[in-house]
C-alpha positions, -999 to 999 in steps of 0.1 A, spaced: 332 -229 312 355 -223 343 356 -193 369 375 -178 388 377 -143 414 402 -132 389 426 -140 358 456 -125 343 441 -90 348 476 -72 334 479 -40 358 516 -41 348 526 -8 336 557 -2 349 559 33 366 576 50 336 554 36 310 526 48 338 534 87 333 524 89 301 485 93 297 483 71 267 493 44 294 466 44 316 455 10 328 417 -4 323 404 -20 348 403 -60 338 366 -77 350 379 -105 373 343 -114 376 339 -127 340 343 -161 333 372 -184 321 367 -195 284 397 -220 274 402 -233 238 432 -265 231 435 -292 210 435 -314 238 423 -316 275 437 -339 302 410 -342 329 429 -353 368 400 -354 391 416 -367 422 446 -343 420 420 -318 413 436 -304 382 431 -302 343 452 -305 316 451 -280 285 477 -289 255 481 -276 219 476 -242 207 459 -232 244 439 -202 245 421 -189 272 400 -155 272 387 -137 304 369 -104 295 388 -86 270 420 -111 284 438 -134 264 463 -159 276 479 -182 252 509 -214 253 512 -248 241 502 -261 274 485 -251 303 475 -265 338 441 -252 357 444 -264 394 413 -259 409 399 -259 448 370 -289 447 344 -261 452 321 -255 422 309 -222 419 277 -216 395 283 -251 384 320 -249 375 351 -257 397 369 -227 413 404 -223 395 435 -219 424 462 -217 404 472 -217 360 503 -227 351 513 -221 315 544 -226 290 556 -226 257 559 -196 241 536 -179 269 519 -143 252 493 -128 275 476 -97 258 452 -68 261 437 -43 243 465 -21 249 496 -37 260 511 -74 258 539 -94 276 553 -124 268 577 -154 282 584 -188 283 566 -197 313 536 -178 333 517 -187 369 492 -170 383 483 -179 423 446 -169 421 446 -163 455 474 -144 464 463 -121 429 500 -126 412 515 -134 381 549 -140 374 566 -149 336 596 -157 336 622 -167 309 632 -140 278 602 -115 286 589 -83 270 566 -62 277 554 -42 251 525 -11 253 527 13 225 559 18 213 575 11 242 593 -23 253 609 -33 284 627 -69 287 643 -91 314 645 -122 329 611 -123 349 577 -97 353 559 -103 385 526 -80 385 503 -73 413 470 -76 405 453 -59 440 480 -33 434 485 -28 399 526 -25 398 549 -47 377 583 -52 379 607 -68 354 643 -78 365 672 -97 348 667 -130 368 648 -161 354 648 -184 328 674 -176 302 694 -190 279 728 -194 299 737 -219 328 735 -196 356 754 -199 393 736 -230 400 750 -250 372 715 -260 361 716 -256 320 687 -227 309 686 -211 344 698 -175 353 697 -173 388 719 -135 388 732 -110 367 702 -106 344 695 -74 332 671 -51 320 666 -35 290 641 -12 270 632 11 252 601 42 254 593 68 232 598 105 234 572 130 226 570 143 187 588 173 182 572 204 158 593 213 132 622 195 140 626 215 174 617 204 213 582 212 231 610 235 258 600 228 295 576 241 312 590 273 330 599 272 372 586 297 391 611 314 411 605 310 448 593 341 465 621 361 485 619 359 525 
């Protein structure tokens, strides 16, 4: 078993998806340990890494990261006789998931120390019924915001000429869902109150 101060705790509701109170955010326990599952494990001692590969899955609390392969670099220091994790690296077909929301991309990292993830390549992230997609979705663990934009890993050969990167000119799109109407009529606004005379 591995630990770490904190993994893939998904705060990433973007601030839309946030108003709705079905999309509040539970708080993930970056205390818990690291459980990893693969078909095979590639242990690198002196450059203080390991090696997960085929079907990768690795749980924290109610947490679940999984990718064809994954790379745990870890600090040297054992902690409660396991070796403190620095940094995960994950691709292929990347899908990290909670009880209430999921994202997914082609490529994850997340810098245990600085408390970020970032996916990148063809992500979505999906809570409810609604989606948002775009080229990358870098979430803030300490704060909790997320934010997807259209640059990344795509497709297309992008400015720099390298073939599957999209350096500009991603965008962003999504969909969210709209309150259920009675009788085939809208819920009208609340009223304004009239500001008092002077």
């Amino acid at each position: 078993m591995i630990r770490a101060t904190a993994l893939l705790p998904i705060g990433l509701t973007l601030a839309m998806l946030a108003a709705s109170p079905a999309a509040a955010q539970q708080r993930h326990d970056s205390n818990a340990p690291i459980d990893f599952d693969a078909e095979h494990i590639e242990l690198q001692d002196k450059n203080n890494r390991v090696i997960l590969s085929g079907g990768v899955r690795i749980k924290q609390a109610e947490m679940t990261l999984t990718g064809a392969r994954v790379t745990l670099a870890y600090t040297g220091q054992i902690t409660d006789g396991s070796p403190e994790v620095s940094r995960l690296d994950a691709s292929g077909g990347v899908t990290i998931t909670r009880p209430d929301q999921s994202a997914t991309g082609q490529y994850a990292v997340y810098d245990v120390n600085k408390r970020i993830i970032t996916m990148v390549g063809n992500v979505t992230l999906k809570q409810g019924a609604n989606n948002v997609s775009g080229g990358r979705l870098v979430i803030n663990l300490d704060t909790g915001r997320a934010t997807i934009d259209g640059s990344g890993v795509g497709g297309s050969t992008g400015a720099s000429g390298t073939p599957g990167v999209q350096s500009r000119g991603g965008r962003v799109t999504g969909r969210f869902s709209v309150p259920k109407r009675a009788n085939g009529t809208a819920t009208p606004a609340p009223a304004t109150t009239p500001a008092p005379k002077q």
